[in-house]
C-alpha positions as CSV (number, residue, x, y, z in Angstrom):
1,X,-0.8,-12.6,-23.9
2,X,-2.1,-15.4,-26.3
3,X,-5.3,-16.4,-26.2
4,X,-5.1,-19.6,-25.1
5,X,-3.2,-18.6,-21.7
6,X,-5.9,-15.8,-21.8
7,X,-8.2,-18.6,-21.4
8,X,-6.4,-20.4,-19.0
9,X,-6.1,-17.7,-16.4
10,X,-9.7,-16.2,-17.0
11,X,-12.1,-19.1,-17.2
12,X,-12.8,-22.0,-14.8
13,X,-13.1,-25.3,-16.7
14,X,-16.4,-26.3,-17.1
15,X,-17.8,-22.9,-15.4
16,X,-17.0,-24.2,-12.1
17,X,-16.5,-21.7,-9.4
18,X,-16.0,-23.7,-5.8
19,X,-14.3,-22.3,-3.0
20,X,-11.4,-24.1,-0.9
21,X,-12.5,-25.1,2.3
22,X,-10.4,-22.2,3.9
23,X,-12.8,-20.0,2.2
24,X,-15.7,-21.7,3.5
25,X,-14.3,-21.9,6.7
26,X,-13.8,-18.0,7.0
27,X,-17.4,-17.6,5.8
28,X,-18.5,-19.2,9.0
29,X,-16.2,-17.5,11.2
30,X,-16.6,-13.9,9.9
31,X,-20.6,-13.7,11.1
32,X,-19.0,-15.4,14.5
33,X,-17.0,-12.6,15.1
34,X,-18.7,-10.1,14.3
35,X,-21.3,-10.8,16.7
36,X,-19.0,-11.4,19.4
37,X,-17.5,-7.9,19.2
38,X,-21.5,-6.6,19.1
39,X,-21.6,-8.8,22.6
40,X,-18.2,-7.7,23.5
41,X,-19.2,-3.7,22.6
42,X,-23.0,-3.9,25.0
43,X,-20.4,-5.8,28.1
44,X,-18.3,-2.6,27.7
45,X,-21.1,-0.5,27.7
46,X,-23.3,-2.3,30.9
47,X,-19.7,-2.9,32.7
48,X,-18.2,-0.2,32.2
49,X,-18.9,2.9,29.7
50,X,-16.2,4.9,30.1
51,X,-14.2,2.4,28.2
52,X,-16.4,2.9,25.8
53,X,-15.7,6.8,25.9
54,X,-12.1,7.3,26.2
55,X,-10.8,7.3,22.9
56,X,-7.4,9.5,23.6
57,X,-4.7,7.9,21.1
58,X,-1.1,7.1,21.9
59,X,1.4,8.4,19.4
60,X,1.6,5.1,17.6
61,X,-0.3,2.1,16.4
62,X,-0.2,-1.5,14.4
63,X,-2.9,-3.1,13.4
64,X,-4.4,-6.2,11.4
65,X,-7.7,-6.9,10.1
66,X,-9.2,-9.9,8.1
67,X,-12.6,-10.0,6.3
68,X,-14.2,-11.4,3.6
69,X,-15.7,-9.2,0.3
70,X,-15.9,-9.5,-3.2
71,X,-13.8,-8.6,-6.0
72,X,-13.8,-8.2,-10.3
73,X,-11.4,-7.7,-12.6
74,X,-11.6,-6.2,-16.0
75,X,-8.9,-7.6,-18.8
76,X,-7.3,-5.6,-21.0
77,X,-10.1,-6.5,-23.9
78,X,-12.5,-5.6,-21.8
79,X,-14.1,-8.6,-20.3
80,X,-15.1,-8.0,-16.4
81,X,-15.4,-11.5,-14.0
82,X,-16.9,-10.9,-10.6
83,X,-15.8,-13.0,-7.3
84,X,-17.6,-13.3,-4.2
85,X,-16.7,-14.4,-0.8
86,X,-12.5,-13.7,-1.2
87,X,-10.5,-13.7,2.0
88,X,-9.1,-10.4,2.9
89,X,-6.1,-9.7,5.2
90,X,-5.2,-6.3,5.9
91,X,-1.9,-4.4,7.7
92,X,-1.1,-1.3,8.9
93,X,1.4,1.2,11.0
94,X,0.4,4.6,11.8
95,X,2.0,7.7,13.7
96,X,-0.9,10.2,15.2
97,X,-1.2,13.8,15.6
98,X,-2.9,14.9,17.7
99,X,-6.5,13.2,18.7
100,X,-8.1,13.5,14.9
101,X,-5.2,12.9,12.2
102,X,-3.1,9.9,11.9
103,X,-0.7,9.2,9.1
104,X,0.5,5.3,8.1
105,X,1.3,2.9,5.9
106,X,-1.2,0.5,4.4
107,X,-1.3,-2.9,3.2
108,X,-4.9,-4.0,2.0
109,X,-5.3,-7.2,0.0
110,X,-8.2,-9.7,-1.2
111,X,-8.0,-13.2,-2.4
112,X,-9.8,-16.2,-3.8
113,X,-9.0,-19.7,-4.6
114,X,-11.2,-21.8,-6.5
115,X,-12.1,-24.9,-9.4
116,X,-12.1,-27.9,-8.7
117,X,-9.9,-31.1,-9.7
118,X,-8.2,-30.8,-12.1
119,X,-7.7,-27.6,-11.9
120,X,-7.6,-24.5,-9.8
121,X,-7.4,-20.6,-10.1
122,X,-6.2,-17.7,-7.5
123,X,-7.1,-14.0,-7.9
124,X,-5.3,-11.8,-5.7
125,X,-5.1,-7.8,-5.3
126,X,-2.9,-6.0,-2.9
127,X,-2.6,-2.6,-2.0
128,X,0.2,-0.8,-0.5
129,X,-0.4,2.8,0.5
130,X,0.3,6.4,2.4
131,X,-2.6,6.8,4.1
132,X,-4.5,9.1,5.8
133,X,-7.1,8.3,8.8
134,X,-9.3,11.0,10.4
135,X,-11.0,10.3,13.6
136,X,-13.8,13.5,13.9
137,X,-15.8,12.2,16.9
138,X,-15.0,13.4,20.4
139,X,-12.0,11.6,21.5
140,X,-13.7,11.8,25.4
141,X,-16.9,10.4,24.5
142,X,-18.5,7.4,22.3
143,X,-18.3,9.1,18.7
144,X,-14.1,8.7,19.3
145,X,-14.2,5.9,17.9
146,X,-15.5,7.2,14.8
147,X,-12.8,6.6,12.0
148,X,-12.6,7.7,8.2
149,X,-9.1,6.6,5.9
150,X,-7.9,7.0,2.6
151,X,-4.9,6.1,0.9
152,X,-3.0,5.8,-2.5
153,X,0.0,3.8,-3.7
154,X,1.3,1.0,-5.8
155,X,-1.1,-1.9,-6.4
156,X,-1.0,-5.6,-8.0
157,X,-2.9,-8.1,-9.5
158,X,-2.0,-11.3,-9.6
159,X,-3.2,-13.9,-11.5
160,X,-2.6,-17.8,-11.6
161,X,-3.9,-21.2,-12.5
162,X,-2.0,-24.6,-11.2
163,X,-2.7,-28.2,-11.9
164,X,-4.3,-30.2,-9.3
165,X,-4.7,-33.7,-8.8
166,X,-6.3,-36.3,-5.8
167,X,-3.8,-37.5,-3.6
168,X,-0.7,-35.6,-5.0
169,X,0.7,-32.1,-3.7
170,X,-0.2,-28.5,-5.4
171,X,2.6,-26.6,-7.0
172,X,2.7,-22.9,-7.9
173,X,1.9,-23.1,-11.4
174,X,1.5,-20.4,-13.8
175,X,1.3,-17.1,-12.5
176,X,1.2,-13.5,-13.7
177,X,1.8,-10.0,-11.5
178,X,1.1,-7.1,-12.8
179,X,2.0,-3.7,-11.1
180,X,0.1,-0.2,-11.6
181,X,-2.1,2.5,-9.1
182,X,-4.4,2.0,-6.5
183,X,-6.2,4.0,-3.9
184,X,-8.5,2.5,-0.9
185,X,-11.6,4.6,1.2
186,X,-12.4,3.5,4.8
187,X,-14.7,3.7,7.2
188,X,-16.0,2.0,10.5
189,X,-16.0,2.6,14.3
190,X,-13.2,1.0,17.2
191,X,-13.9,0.6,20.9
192,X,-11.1,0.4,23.6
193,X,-10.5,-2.9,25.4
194,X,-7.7,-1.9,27.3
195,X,-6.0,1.0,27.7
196,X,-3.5,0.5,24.8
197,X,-5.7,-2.1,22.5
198,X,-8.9,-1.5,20.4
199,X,-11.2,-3.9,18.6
200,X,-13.2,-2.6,15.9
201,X,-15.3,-3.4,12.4
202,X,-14.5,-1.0,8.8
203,X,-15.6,-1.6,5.4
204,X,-13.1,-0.7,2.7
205,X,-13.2,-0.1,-0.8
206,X,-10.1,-0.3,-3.3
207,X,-10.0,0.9,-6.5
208,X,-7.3,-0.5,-9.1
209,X,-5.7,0.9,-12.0
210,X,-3.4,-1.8,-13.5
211,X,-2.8,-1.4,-17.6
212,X,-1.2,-4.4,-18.1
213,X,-1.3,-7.1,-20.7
214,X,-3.7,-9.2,-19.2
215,X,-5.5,-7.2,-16.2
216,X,-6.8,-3.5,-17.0
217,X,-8.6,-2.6,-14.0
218,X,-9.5,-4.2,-10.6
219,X,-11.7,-3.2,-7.3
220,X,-12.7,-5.3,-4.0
221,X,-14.8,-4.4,-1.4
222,X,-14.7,-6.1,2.0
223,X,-15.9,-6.3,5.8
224,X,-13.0,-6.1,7.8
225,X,-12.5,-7.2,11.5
226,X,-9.8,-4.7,13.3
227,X,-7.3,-5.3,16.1
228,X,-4.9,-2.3,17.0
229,X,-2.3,-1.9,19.5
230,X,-1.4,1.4,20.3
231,X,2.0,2.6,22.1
């Protein structure tokens, strides 16, 4: 990659690193939920506490999550940026065995979009993995919803850097993927809200081994919000 596209993809013009409104938006909402499912966990417990306890798992689930974290890249000459505050939406489909092991399919990913007229940049890192999720709390009582998962697969980084201008629509602009290895650790805690649907908080960590010609290596770490349906 020449340097000048090097430059281009890397650096912010001027040094300016501003978040897009969505961004800022999620910032507020994150802290919002959050305490809502703290409310949402001491209703469950003064209501009603064996929801709270019965943790026996259906054979299947899908789930979704969104969070916020922060991210860094290294290049391939070794220069390391760090971002804060990236949006991160997460996906997943997993088949249990038993009331301690469940095996799925992973999607984790973490982006940011930032700069400021006229121009803007977009990080993004994705993750899609087998993965493994141990649950070693007793399924009958509170510690069920206890949850530990890690995973390994194919990863990307993605790179880009568009024009934009006041009063005119964005376009893609330039844009780089690059594919290589990545692996993810999980951990958090889910409580029941129904008899088939859990609500729940984790805190990931991926781990990115990309090679390529621009990005080397890559890692985000995020707060993640769960919502799981199991059938």
């Amino acid at each position: 990659m020449s340097h000048e596209l090097r430059r281009n993809f890397l650096n912010p013009v001027g040094g300016a690193t501003t978040l897009v409104p969505m961004l800022d938006r999620l910032r507020r909402i994150i802290p919002i939920a959050r305490g809502a499912l703290l409310a949402g966990a001491i209703i469950v417990v003064a209501g009603d506490a064996h929801a709270l306890r019965y943790h026996e798992r259906p054979n299947w689930m899908f789930g979704v999550g969104w969070g916020v974290g922060r991210g860094s890249l290294t290049t391939s000459d070794g220069e390391t940026v760090e971002y804060r505050n990236g949006a991160s939406p997460h996906i997943r489909l997993g088949r249990s065995f038993g009331q301690h092991a469940m095996v799925g399919v992973h999607w984790q990913s973490w982006l940011i979009e930032f700069g400021e007229v006229p121009v803007k940049f977009r990080r993004t890192l994705q993750n899609l993995s087998l993965g493994f999720t141990w649950f070693p709390g007793n399924p009958n009582g509170s510690s069920g919803g206890l949850f530990l998962r890690v995973g390994a697969g194919a990863g990307l980084a993605g790179t880009g850097v568009k024009e934009a201008t006041v009063g005119k629509a964005q376009h893609g602009g330039k844009r780089l993927d690059e594919w290589g290895v990545a692996a993810f650790a999980e951990g958090g805690y889910e409580f029941w809200v129904s008899h088939n649907f859990t609500a729940g908080l984790g805190f990931t960590y991926n781990g990115f081994d990309i090679g390529g010609d621009f990005v080397d290596t890559a890692w985000f770490a995020a707060t993640i919000l769960h919502l799981n349906l199991y059938f």
